[in-house]
Residue frames as a rotation matrix with the C-alpha (Angstrom) as fourth column:
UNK 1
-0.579 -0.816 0.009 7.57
-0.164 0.106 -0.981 -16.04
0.799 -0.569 -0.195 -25.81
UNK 2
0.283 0.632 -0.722 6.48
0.305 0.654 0.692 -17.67
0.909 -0.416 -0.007 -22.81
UNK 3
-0.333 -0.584 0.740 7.01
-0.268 -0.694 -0.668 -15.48
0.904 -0.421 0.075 -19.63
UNK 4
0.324 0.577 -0.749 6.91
0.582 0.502 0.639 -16.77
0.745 -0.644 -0.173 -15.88
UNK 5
-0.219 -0.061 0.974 6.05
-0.326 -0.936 -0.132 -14.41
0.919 -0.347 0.185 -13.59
UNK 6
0.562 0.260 -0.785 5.98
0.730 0.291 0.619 -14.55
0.390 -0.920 -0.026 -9.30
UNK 7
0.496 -0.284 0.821 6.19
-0.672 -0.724 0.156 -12.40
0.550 -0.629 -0.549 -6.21
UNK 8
-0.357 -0.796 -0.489 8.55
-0.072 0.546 -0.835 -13.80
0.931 -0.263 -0.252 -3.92
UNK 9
-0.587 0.680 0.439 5.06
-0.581 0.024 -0.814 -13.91
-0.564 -0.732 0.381 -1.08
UNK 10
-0.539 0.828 -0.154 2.21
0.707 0.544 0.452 -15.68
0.458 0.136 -0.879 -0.20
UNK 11
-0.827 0.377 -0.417 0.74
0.137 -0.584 -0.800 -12.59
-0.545 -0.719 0.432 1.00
UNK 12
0.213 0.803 0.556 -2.90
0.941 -0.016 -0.337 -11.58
-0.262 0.595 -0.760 -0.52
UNK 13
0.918 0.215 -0.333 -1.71
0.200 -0.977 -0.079 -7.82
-0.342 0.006 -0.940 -0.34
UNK 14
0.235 -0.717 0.656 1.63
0.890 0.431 0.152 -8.34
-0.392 0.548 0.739 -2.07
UNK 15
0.601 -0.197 -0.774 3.54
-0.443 -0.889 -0.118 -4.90
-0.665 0.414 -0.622 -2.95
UNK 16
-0.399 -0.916 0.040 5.71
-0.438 0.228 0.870 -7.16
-0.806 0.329 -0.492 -4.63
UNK 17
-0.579 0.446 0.682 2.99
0.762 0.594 0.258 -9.18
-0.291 0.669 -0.684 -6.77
UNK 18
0.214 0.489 -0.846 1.91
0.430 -0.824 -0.368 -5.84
-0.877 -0.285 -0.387 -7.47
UNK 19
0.361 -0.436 -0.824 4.66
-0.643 -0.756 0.119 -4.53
-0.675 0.487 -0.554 -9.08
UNK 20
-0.853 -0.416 0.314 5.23
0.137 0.403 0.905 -7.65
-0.503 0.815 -0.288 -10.95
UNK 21
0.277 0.856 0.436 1.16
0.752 0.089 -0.653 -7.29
-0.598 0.508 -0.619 -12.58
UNK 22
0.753 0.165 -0.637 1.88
-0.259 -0.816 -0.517 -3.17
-0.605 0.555 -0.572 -13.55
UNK 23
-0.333 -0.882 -0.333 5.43
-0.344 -0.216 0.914 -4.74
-0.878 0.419 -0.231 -14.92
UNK 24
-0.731 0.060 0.680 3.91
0.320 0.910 0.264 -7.66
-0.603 0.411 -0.684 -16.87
UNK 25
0.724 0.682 -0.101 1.30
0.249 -0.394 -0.885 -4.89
-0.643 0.615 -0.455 -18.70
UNK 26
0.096 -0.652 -0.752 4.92
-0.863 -0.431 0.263 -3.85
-0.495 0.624 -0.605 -20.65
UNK 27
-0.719 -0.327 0.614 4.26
-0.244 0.945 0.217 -8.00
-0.651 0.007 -0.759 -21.89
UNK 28
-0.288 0.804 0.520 1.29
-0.395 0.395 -0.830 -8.30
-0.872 -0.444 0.204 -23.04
UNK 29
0.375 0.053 -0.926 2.17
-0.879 0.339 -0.336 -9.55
0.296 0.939 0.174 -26.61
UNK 30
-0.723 -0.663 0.195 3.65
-0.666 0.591 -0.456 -12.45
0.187 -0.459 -0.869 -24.49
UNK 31
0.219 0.669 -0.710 2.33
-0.021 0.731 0.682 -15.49
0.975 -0.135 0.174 -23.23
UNK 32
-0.515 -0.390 0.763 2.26
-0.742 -0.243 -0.625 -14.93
0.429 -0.888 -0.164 -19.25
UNK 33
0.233 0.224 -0.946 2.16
0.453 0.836 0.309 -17.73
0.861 -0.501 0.093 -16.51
UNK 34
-0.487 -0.522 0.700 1.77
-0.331 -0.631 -0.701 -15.70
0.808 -0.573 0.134 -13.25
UNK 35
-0.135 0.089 -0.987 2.38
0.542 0.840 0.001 -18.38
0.829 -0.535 -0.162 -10.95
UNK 36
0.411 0.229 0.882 1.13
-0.636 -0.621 0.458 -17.68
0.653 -0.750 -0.109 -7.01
UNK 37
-0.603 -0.790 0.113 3.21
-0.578 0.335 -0.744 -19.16
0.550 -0.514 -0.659 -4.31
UNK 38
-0.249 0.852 0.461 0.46
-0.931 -0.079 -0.357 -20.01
-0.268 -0.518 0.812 -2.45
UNK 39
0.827 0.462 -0.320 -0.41
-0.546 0.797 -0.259 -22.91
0.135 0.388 0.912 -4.84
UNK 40
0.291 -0.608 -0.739 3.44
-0.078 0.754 -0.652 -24.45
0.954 0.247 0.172 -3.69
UNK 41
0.376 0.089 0.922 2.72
-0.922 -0.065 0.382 -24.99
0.094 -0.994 0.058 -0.15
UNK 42
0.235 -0.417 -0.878 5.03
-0.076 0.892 -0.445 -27.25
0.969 0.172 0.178 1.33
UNK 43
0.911 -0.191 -0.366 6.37
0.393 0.129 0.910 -28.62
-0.126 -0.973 0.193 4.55
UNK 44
0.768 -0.633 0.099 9.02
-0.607 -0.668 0.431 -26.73
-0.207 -0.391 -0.897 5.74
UNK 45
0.492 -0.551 -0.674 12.47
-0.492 0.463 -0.738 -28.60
0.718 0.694 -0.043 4.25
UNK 46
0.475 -0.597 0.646 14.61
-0.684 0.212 0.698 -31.17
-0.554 -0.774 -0.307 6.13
UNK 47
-0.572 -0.809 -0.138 16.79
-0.819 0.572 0.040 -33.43
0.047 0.136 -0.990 5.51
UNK 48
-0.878 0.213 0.428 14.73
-0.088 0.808 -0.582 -36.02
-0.470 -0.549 -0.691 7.05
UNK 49
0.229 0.971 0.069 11.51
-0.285 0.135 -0.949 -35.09
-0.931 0.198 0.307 4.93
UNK 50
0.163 0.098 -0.982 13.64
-0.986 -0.017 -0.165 -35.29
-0.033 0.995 0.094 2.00
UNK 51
-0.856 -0.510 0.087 14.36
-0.483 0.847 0.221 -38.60
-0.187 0.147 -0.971 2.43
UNK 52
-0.263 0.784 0.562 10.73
0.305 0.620 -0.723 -39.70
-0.915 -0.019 -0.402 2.35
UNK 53
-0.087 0.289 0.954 10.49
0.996 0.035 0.080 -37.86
-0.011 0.957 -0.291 -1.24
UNK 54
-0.867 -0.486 0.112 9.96
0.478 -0.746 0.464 -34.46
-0.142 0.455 0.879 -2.77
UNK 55
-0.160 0.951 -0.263 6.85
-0.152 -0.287 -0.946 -32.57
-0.975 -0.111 0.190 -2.41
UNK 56
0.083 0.428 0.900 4.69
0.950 0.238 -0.201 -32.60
-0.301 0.872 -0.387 -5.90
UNK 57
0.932 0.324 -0.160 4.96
0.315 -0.946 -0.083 -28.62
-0.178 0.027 -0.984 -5.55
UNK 58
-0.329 -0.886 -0.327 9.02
-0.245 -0.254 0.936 -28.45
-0.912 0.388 -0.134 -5.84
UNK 59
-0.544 -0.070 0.836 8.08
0.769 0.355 0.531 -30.50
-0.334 0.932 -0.139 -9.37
UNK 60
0.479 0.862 0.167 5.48
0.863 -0.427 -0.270 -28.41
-0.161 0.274 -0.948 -10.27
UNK 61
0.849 -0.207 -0.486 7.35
-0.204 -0.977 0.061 -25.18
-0.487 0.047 -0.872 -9.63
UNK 62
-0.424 -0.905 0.028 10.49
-0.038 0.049 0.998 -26.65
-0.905 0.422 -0.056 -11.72
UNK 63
-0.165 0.545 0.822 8.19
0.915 0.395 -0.078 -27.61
-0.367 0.740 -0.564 -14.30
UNK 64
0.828 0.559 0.048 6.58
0.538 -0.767 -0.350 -24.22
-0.159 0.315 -0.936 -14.92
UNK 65
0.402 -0.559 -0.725 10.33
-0.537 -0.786 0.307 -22.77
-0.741 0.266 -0.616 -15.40
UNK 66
-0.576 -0.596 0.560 11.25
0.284 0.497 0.820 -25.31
-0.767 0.631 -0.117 -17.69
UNK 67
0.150 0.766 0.625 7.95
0.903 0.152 -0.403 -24.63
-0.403 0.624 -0.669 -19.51
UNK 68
0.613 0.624 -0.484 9.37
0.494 -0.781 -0.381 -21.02
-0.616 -0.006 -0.788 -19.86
UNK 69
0.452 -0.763 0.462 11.27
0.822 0.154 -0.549 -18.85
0.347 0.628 0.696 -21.60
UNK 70
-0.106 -0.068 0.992 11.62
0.032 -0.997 -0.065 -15.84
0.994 0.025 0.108 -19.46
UNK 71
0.017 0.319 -0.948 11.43
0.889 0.429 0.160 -15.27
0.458 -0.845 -0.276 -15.42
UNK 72
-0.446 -0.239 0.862 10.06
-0.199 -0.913 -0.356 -11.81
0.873 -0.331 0.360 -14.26
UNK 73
0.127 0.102 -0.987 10.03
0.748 0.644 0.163 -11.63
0.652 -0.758 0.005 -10.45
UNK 74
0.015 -0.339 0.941 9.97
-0.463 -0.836 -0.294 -9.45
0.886 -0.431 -0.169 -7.57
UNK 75
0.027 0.336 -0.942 10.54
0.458 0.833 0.310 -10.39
0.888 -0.440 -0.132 -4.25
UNK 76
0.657 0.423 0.624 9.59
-0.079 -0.785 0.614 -9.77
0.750 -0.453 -0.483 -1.16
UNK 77
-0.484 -0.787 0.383 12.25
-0.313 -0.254 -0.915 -8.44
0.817 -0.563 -0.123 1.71
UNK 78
0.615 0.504 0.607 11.83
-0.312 -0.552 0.774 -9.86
0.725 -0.665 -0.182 4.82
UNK 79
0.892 -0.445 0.076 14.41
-0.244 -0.333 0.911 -9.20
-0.380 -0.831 -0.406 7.74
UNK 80
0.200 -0.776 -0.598 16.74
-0.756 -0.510 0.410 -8.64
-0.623 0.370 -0.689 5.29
UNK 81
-0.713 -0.556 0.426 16.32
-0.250 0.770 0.587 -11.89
-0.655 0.312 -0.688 3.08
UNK 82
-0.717 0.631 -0.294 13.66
-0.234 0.179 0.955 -13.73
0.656 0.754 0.019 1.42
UNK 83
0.150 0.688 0.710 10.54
-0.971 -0.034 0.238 -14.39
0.188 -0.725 0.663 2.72
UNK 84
-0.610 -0.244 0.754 10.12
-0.456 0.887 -0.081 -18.29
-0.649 -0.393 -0.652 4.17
UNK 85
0.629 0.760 0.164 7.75
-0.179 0.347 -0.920 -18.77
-0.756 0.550 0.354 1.67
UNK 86
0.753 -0.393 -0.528 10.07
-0.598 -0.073 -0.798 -18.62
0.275 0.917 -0.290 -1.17
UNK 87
-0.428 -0.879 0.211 12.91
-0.904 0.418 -0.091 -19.63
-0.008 -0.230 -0.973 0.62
UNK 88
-0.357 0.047 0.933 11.25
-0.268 0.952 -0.150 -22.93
-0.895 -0.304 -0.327 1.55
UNK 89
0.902 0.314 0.297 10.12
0.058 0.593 -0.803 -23.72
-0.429 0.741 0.516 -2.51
UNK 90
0.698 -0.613 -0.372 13.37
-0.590 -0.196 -0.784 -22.81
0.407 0.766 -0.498 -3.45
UNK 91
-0.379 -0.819 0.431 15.12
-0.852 0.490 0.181 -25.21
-0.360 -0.299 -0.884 -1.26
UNK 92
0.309 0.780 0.544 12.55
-0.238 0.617 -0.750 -27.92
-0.921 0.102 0.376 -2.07
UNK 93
0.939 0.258 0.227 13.16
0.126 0.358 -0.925 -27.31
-0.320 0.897 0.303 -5.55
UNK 94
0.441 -0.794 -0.419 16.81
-0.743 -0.061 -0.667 -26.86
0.504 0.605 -0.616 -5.61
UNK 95
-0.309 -0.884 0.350 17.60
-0.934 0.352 0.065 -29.81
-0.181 -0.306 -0.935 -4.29
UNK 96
0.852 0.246 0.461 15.76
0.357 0.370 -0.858 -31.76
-0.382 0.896 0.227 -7.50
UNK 97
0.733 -0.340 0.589 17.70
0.675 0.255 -0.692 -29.46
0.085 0.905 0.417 -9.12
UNK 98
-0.025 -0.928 -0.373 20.48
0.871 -0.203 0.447 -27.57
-0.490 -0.314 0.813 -8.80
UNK 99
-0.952 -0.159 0.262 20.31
0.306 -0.565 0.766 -25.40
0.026 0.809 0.587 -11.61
UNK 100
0.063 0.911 -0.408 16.23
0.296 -0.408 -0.864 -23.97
-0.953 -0.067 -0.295 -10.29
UNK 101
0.054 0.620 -0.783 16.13
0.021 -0.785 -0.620 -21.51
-0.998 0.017 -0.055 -12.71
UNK 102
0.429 0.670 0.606 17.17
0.295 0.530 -0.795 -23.00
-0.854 0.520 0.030 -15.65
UNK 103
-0.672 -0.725 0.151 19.71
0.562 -0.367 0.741 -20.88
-0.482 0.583 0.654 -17.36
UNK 104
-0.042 0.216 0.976 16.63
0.935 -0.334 0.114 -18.55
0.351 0.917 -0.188 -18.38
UNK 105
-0.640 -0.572 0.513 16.75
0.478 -0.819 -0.316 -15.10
0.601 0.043 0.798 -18.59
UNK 106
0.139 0.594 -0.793 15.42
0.990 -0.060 0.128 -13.44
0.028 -0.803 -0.596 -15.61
UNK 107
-0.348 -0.202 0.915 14.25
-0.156 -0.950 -0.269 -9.64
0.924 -0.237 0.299 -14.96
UNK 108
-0.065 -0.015 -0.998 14.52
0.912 0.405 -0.065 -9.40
0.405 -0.914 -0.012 -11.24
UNK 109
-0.209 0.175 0.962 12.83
-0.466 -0.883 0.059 -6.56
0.860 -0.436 0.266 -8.69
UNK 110
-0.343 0.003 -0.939 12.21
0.794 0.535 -0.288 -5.86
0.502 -0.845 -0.186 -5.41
UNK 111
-0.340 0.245 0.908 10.05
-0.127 -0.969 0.214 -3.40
0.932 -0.042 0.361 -3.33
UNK 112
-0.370 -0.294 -0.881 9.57
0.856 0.262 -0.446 -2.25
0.362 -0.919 0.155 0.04
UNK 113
0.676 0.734 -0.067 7.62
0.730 -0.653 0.203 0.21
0.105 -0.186 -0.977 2.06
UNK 114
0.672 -0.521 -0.527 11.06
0.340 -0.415 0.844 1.64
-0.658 -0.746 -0.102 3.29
UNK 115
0.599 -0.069 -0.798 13.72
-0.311 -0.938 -0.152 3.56
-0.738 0.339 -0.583 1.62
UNK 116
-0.289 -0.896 0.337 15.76
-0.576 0.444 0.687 0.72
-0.765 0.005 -0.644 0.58
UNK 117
-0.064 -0.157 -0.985 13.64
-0.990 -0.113 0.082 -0.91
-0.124 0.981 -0.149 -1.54
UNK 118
0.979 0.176 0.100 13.81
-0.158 0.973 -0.167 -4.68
-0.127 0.148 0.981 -0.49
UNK 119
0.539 -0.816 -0.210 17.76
-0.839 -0.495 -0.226 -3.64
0.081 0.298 -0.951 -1.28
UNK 120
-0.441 -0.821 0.361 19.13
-0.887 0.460 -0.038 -6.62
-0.135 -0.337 -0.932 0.80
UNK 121
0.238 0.528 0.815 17.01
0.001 0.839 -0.544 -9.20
-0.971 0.130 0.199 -0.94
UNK 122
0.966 -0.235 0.107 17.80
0.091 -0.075 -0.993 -8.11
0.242 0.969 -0.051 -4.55
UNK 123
0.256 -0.965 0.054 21.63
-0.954 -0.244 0.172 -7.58
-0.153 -0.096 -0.984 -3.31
UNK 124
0.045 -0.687 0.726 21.67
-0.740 0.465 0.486 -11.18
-0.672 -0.558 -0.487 -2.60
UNK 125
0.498 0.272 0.823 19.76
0.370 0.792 -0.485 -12.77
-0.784 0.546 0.294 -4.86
UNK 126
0.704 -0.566 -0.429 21.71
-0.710 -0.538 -0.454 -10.74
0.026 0.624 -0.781 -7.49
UNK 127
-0.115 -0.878 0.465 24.97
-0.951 0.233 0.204 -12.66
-0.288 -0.419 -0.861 -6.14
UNK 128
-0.607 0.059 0.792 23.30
-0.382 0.853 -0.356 -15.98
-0.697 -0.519 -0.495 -5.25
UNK 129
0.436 0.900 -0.028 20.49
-0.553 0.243 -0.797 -16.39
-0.711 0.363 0.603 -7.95
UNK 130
0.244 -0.511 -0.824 23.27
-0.957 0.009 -0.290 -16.99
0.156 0.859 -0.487 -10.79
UNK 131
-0.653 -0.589 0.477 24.88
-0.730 0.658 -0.186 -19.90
-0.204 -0.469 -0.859 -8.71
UNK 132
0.072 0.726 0.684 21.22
0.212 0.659 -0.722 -21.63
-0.975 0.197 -0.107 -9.35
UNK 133
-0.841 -0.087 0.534 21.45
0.524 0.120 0.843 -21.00
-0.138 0.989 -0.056 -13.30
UNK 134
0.336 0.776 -0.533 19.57
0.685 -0.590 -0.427 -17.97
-0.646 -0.222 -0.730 -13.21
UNK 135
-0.518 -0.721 0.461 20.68
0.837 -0.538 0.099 -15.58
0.176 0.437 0.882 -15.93
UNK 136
0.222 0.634 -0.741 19.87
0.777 -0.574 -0.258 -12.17
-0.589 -0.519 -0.620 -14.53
UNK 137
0.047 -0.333 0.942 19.57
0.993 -0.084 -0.079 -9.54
0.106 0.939 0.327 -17.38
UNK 138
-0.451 0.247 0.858 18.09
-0.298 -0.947 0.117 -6.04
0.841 -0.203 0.501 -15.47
UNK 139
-0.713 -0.096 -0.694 17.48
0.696 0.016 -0.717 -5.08
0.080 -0.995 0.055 -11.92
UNK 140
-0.174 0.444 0.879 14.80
-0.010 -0.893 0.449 -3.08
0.985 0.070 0.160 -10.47
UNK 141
-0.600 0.070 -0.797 14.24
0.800 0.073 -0.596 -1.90
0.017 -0.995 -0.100 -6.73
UNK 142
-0.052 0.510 0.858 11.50
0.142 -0.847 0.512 0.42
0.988 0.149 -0.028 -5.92
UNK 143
-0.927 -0.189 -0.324 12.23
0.375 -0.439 -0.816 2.28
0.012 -0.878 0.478 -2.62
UNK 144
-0.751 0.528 -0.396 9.38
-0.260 -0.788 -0.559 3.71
-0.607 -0.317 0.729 -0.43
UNK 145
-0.757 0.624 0.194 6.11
0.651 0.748 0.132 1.41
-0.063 0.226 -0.972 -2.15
UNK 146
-0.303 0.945 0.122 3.59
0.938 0.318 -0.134 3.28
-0.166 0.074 -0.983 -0.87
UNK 147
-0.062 -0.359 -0.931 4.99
-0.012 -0.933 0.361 6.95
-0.998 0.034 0.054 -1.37
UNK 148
-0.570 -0.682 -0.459 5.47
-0.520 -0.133 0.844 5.64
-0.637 0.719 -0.278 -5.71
UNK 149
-0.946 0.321 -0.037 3.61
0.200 0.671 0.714 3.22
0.254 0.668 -0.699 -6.86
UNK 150
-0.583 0.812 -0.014 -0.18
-0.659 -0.483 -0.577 3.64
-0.476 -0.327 0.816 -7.01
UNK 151
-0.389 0.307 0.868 -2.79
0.078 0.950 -0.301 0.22
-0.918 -0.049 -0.394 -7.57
UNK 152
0.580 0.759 0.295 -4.34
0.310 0.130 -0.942 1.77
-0.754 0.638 -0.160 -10.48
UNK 153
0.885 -0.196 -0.423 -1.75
-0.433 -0.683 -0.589 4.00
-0.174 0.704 -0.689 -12.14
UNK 154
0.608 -0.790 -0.070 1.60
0.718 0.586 -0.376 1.58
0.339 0.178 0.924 -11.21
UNK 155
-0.235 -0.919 -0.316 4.79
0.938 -0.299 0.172 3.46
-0.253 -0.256 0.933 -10.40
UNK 156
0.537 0.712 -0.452 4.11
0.819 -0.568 0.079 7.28
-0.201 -0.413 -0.888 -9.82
UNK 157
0.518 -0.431 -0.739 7.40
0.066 -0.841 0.537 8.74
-0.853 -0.327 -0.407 -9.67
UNK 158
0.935 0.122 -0.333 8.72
-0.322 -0.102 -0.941 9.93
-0.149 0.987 -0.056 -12.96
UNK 159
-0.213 -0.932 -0.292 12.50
-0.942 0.275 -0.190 9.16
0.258 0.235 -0.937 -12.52
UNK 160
-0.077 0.198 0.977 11.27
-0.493 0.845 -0.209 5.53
-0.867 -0.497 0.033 -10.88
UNK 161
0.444 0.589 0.675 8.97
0.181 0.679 -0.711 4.65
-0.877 0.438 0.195 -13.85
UNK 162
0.707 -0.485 -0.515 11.60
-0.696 -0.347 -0.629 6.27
0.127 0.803 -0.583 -16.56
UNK 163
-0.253 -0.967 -0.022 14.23
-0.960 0.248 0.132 4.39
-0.122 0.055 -0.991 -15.16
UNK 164
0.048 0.565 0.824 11.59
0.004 0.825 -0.565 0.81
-0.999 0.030 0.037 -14.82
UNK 165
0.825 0.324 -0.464 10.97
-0.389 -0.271 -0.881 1.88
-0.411 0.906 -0.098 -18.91
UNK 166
0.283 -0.920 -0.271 14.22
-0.907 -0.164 -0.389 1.74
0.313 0.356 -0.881 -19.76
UNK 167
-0.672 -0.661 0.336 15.16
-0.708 0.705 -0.029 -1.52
-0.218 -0.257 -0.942 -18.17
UNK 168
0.350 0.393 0.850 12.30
0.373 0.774 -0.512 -3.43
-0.859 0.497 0.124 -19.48
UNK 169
0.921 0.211 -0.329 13.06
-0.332 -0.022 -0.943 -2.08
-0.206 0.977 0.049 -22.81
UNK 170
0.074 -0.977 -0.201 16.56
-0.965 -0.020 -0.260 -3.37
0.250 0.213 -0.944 -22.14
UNK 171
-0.613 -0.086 0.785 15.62
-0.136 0.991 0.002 -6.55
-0.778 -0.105 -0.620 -21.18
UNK 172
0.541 0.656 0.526 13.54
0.089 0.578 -0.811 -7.28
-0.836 0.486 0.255 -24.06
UNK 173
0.566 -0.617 -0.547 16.14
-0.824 -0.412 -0.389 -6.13
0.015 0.671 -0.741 -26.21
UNK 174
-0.580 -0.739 0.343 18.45
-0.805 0.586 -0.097 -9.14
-0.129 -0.332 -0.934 -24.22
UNK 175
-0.114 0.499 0.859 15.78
-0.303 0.806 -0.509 -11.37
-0.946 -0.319 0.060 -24.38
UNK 176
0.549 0.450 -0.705 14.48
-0.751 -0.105 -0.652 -10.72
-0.367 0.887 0.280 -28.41
C-alpha cells in the first residue's frame, strides 16, 4: 500500500509534520511518500493567474494523490482555519480538479500548542474535506502539543496515545 503523507505547513518546526512522522512509524510495512509543502510553492491563486495556466505544483500535488492509496495528514490551525500554505495548493489544485483528494481513504489530525487541539481546522475540514472526494476514515486532535507529545518518544500522554492506537488500528482495519 502506497501511503501519502503531509503537514498542512511549510514551517521547518512543524508540530503538525511531527505528529504525522511518530504516526507514519505505525506504517512502516507501507510504502510512504511524505510529501513537504514547501516543494508546492505557488503564487497566491486568482482568477486572473488562472487564466494564464496552472502552476506545475497544483499537478504535481494531484499527481502524488492519484499515485496513492491512502492520505495521512495533519494540519496545521491557523486563526482558526488552515494555514495559507495549504489553503493556497488546495485551491490551485482544486480547481484542476474538483474531486483533490481522490475518493482515497484519508486518516486526518490536527495539533496545537493550545487546549483545542487545532479543533477548528479538523472541525472543518471534517465537513468540507468530503465535498473534495476525500473519504475520511478516523480523526485525531492532539490538544496542548507541547505538554504530550515529546520529539523522541511521540505522544506522552497515555489516554492520548491509547486513544491515537486505537484509531490507527481502526483505520487500517478500513483501509486492509
Amino acid at each position: 500500500m502506497k501511503i501519502l503523507a503531509f503537514a498542512g505547513s511549510t514551517s521547518s518546526t512543524s508540530i503538525n509534520r511531527e505528529l504525522v512522522k511518530f504516526v507514519l512509524k505505525s506504517f512502516q510495512e507501507n510504502e510512504i511518500n511524505f510529501i513537504d509543502l514547501n516543494d508546492f510553492n505557488m503564487p497566491v491563486f486568482s482568477v486572473d493567474l488562472e487564466k494564464k495556466g496552472f502552476p506545475e505544483e497544483a499537478h504535481n500535488f494531484l499527481k502524488q494523490i492519484e499515485e496513492c492509496d491512502v492520505i495521512i495528514c495533519s494540519l496545521a490551525e491557523h486563526n482558526r482555519s488552515y494555514s495559507a500554505a495549504f489553503k493556497n495548493v488546495f485551491d490551485w489544485a482544486s480547481r484542476i480538479n474538483v474531486k483533490v483528494f481522490q475518493n482515497k481513504p484519508m486518516l486526518l489530525m490536527s495539533t496545537s500548542p493550545g487546549g483545542f487541539g487545532g479543533g477548528n481546522v479538523m472541525n472543518t475540514a471534517k465537513t468540507f474535506f468530503p465535498q473534495f472526494a476525500a473519504d475520511v476514515k478516523e480523526t485525531f486532535s492532539l490538544p496542548k502539543f507541547y505538554e504530550n507529545f515529546d520529539l523522541e518518544s511521540g505522544v506522552i500522554n497515555p489516554e492520548m496515545l491509547k486513544d491515537l492506537n486505537e484509531k490507527i488500528e481502526n483505520f487500517k482495519k478500513q483501509i486492509a
